[in-house]
N, C-alpha and C positions, 0 to 999 in steps of 0.2 A: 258797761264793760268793766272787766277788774282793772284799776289802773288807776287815770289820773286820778288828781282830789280835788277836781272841780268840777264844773259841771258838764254835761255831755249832751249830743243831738237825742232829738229821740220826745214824744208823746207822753205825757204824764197817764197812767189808767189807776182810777180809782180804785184804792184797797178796801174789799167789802170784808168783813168777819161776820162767819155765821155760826150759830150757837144750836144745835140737834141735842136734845135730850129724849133717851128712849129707855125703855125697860127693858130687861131679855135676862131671865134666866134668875133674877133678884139683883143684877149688876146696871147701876146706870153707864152709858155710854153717850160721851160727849165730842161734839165737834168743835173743837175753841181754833178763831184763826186757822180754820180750814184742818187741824189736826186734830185724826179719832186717836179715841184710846179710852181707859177707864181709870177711875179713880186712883190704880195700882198701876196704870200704864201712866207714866209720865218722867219727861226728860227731866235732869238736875244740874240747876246751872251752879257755872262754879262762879266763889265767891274769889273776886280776881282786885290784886291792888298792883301798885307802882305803878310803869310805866304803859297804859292801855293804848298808845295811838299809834293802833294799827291798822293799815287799811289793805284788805284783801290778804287776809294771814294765815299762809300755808304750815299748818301745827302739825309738831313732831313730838307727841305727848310720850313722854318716858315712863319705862316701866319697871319695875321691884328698885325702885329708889334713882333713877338714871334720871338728870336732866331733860327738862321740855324746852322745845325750842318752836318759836314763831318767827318767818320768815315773811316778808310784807313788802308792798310797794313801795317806791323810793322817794324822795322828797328831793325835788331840784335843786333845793340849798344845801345839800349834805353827799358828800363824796360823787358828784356829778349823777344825782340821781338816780345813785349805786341801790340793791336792793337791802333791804334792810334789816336786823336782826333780835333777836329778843331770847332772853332765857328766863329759863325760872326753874327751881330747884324742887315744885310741888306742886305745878300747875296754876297756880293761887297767884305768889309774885312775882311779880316782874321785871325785870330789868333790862335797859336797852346794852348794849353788845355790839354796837356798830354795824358796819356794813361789809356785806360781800367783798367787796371791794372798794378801791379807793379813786382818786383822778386819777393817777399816776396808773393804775392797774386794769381800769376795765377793758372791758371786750371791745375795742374800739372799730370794728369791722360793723358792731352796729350802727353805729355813724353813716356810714358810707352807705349801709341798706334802707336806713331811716334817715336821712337828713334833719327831720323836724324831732325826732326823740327829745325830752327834756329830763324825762326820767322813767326809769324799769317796771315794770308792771307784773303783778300778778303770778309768784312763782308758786311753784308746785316742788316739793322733794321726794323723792322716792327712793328706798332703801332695798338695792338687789345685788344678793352676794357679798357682801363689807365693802357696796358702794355706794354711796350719794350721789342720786341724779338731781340736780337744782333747773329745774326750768322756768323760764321766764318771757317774755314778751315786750317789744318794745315797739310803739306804735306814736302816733299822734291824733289829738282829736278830730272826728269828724269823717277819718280816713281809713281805707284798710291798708295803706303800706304798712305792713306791720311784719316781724319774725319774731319767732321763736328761737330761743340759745337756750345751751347748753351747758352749763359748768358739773365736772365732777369731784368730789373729796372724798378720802378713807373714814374721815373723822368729822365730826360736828363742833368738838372739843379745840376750841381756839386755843387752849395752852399745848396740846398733845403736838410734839415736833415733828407731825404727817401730818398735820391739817396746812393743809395748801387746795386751792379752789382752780384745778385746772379747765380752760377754757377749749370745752367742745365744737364753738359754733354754730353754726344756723342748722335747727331742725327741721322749719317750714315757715316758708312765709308765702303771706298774698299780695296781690298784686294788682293794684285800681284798673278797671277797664279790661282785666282778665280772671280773675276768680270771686268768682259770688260770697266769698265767703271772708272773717276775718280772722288772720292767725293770731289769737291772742288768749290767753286766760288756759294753759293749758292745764291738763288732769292725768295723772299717768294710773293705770291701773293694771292687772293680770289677769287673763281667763286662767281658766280652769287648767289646762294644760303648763301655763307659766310663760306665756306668750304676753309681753308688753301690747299697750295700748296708749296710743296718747287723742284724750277726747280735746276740743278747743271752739272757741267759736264767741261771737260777740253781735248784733245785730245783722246786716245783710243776709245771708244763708242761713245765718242759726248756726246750733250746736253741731259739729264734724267730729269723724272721728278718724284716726290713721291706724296701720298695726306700726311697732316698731320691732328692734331686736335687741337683745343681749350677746356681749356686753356693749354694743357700743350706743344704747340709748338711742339709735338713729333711726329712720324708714327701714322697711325691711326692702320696702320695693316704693322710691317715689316717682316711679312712672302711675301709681295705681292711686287714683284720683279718692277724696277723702266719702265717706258714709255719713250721708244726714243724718243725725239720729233726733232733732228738737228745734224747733220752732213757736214761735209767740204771736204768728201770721197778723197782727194787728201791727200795722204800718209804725215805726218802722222798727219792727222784729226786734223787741226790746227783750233778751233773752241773751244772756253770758254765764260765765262762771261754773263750768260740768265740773262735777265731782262725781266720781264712780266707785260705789263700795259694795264688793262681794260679800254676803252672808246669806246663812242657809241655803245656800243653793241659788242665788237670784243673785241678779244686779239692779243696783239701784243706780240712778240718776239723779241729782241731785243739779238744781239751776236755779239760778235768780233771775227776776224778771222784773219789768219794768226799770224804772231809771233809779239809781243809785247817785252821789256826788251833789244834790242839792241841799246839805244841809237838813234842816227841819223841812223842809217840802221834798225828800226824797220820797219815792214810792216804794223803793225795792222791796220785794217778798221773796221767800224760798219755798220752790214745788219740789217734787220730785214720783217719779216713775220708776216701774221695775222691767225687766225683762230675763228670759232664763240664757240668754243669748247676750255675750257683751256687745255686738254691735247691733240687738235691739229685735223687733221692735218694743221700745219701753212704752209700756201702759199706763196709766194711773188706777185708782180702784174701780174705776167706773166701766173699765175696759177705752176710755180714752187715748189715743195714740198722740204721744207729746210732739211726733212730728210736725201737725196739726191741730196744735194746743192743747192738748190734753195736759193733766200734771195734777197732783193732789197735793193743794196746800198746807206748807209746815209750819209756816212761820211767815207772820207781816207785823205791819207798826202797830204797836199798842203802848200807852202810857209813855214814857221818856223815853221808849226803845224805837227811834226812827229807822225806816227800810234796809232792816235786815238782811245782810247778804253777804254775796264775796266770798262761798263758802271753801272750808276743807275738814281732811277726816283724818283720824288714826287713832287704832287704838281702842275704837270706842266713843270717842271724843269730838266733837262737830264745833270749829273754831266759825266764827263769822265776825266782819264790823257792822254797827250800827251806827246811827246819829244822836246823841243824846240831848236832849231838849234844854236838859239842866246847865250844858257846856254850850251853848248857844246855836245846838247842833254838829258842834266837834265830830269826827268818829272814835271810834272805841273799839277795842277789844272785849270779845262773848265766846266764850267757850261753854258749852254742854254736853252732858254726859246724856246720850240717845238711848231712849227706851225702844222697845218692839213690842209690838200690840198680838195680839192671839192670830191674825192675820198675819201677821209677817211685815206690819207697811212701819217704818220709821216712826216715834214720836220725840218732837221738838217745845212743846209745851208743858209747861213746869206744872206740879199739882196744885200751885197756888193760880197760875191763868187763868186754870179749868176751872176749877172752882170762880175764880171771879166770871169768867165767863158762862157760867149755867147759875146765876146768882144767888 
């Protein structure tokens, strides 16, 4: 799940990489770490310094000169496990920026819905109309009491005298021994029409999805029960973190799988699936249905980059943590600038993997 930074319930599954080399047309086509593409199809990571320790980092990549900003899990020893902040003036550096909030400030109604919260989990921001929606998740291990809150601001710009982070409250939460599913790791996106969506989900049920509305970021209807869209059906449903990005006409699906938070023995990898339909059904390339495991791999551990995941988008731009082997498995901050293959499927593999990978 996107969240704590230790470890979690859940099945370790071996991460295979397989390597396809084929001819068609005079262009080699390779499969590295489960992602096609050609030699001119490939992702470009950026080369990222200061402050990297982010885990699960909801990126706000800026455009014709405007500030980037990363939002990320909270750490229990810093403003009560408030959610966390980051900027950078070029994508490249980094610098920490505090927290959402402080003791004195949080949303202390999650308290009362979560007894065992120690710290914020996994936000997501979404910009409609000159508003920031901040969503976030606060759970405990092992459990799905978990909700989902809401804060909104005009501004991202902590000096601008309208940056103030008003608290919306609970958008959906679950509940042990009543919903199969866990509210945590949410993803907001828009169909085609400009109708919000918030996708979520964390092992039990797998990935769900709600509609919501504008402006108030909330259900549109929560009498109307959530849409499976993903599953990992290998016990126990090790499958979190949807990120959903519109292009060409498709949505993509975007999910980590297997267990994340162990350090150098994490597993986590990144699939994802499409569909012409936001609530689905998403495919992989094979016509697999991710409901029932389906998902074309984008990205798993190789060299110092342990289980990749956690993901988000904007922009263009695919932020994820990993575990770095060099930092004794620390997590990190990775951003990459995604390619798109003659297919239409996402690449997350740099032109130097691929080449290491087809040797």
């Amino acid at each position: 799940m996107r969240g704590p930074l230790s470890s979690r319930r859940g099945i370790a599954l071996a991460v295979v990489a397989a390597v396809l080399v084929a001819a068609a047309g005079g262009a080699f086509w390779w499969r590295a770490s489960g992602a096609r593409g050609s030699s001119s199809t490939a992702a470009t990571a950026l080369e990222l310094s200061g402050d990297l320790r982010a885990h699960d980092p909801a990126i706000v990549a800026g455009t014709d000169g405007s500030p980037w900003y990363v939002f990320s899990t909270g750490d229990a020893s810093v403003g009560k496990g408030a959610i966390q902040i980051r900027t950078s003036p070029d994508g490249h550096a980094w610098t920490t920026a505090g927290t959402v909030w402080d003791a004195a400030s949080e949303p202390a109604w999650v308290r009362s819905a979560v007894p065992d919260v120690t710290n914020f989990w996994a936000p997501d921001v979404y910009l409609h109309d000159g508003t920031y929606y901040l969503y976030y998740a606060a759970s405990s291990f092992g459990s799905n009491r978990s909700v989902i809150g809401l804060l909104t601001n005009t501004t991202l710009d902590a000096t601008d005298p309208a940056y103030a982070w008003v608290d919306r409250r609970e958008v959906w939460r679950s509940t042990p021994g009543s919903t199969d599913y866990n509210a945590i790791d949410p993803g907001i996106v828009e169909d085609a029409a400009g109708t919000p969506w918030m996708a979520f989900g964390s092992f039990w049920g797998g990935i769900q999805m709600i509609r919501l509305e504008w402006p108030s970021g909330m259900p549109a209807d929560p009498s109307v029960p959530p849409v499976h869209l993903a599953s990992h059906t290998v016990p126990p449903n090790a499958i979190e973190a949807p990120t959903i990005v519109r292009h060409d006409g498709w949505f993509y699906l975007f999910v980590s799988r297997d267990l994340c938070c162990r350090a150098s023995a994490s597993t986590y990898n990144m699939v994802v699936g499409r569909s012409r339909e936001v609530t689905g059904p998403y495919v992989d390339r094979s016509g697999a249905d991710m409901a029932t495991d389906g998902g074309e791999q984008l990205l798993a551990t190789r060299g110092d980059m342990v289980g990749p995941g956690g993901e988000s988008y904007s922009n263009g731009y695919l932020a994820f943590h990993y575990y770095a082997t060099h930092l004794g498995g620390d997590f990190q901050l990775a951003i990459r600038k995604v390619a798109w293959d003659a297919d239409g499927w996402p690449v997350l593999t740099t032109a130097d993997e691929q080449r290491a990978d087809a040797g």
